[in-house]
C-alpha positions in Angstrom: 111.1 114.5 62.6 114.5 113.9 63.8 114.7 110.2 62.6 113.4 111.4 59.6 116.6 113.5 58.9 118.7 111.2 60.4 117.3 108.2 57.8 118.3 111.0 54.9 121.7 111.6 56.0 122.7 107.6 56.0 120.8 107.3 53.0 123.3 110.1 51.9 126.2 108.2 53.1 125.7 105.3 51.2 124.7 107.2 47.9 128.3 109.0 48.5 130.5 105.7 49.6 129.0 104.5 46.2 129.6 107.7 44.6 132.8 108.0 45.6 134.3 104.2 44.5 132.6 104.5 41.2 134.3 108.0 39.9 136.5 107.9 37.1 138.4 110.8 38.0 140.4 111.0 41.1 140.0 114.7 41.8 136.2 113.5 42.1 137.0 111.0 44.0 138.7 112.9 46.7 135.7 116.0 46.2 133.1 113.2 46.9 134.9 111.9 49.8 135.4 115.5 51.6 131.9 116.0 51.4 131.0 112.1 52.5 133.0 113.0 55.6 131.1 116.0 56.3 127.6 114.4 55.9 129.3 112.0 58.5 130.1 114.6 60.8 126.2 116.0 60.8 125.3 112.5 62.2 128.0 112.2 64.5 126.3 116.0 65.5 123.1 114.7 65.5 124.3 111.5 68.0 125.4 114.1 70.2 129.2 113.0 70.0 130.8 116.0 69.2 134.5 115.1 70.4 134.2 112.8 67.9 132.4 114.3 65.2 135.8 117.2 65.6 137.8 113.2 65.6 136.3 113.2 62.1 136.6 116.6 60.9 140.2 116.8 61.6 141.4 113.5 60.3 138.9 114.0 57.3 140.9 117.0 56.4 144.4 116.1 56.4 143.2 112.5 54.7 142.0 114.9 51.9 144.5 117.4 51.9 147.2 114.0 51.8 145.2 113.0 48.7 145.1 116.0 46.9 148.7 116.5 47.0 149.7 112.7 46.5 147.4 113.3 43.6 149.2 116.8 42.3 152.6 115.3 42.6 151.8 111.9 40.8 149.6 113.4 38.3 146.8 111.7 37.0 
């Protein structure tokens, strides 16, 4: 059952990368990418890596929050 779940959540990851290059807005962009990094972090849970699955959660978070404010103060 595990591998199951585990063959979802890449599947998921791809579908997301893909997602994520093809928007036409940036705001969607950056809203597809925060939730690509946290289907990343469930695997990285699932490998039993947590040090770096909290690696991914912290970097993911201020990549995003870097984005959404380069993104405010250029405008779109």
């Amino acid at each position: 059952m595990p591998g199951i779940i585990h063959e979802v959540l890449l599947m998921a990851i791809i579908l997301l990368a893909i997602s994520v290059v093809e928007a036409e807005r940036l705001i969607s962009a950056v809203l597809r990418y925060g939730l690509l990094g946290l289907v990343f972090t469930v695997v990285l849970i699932q490998l039993r890596a947590p040090d770096v699955a909290l690696s991914a959660v912290v970097v993911g978070a201020i990549v995003t929050g870097l984005f959404l404010y380069t993104i405010r103060e250029v405008g779109e």
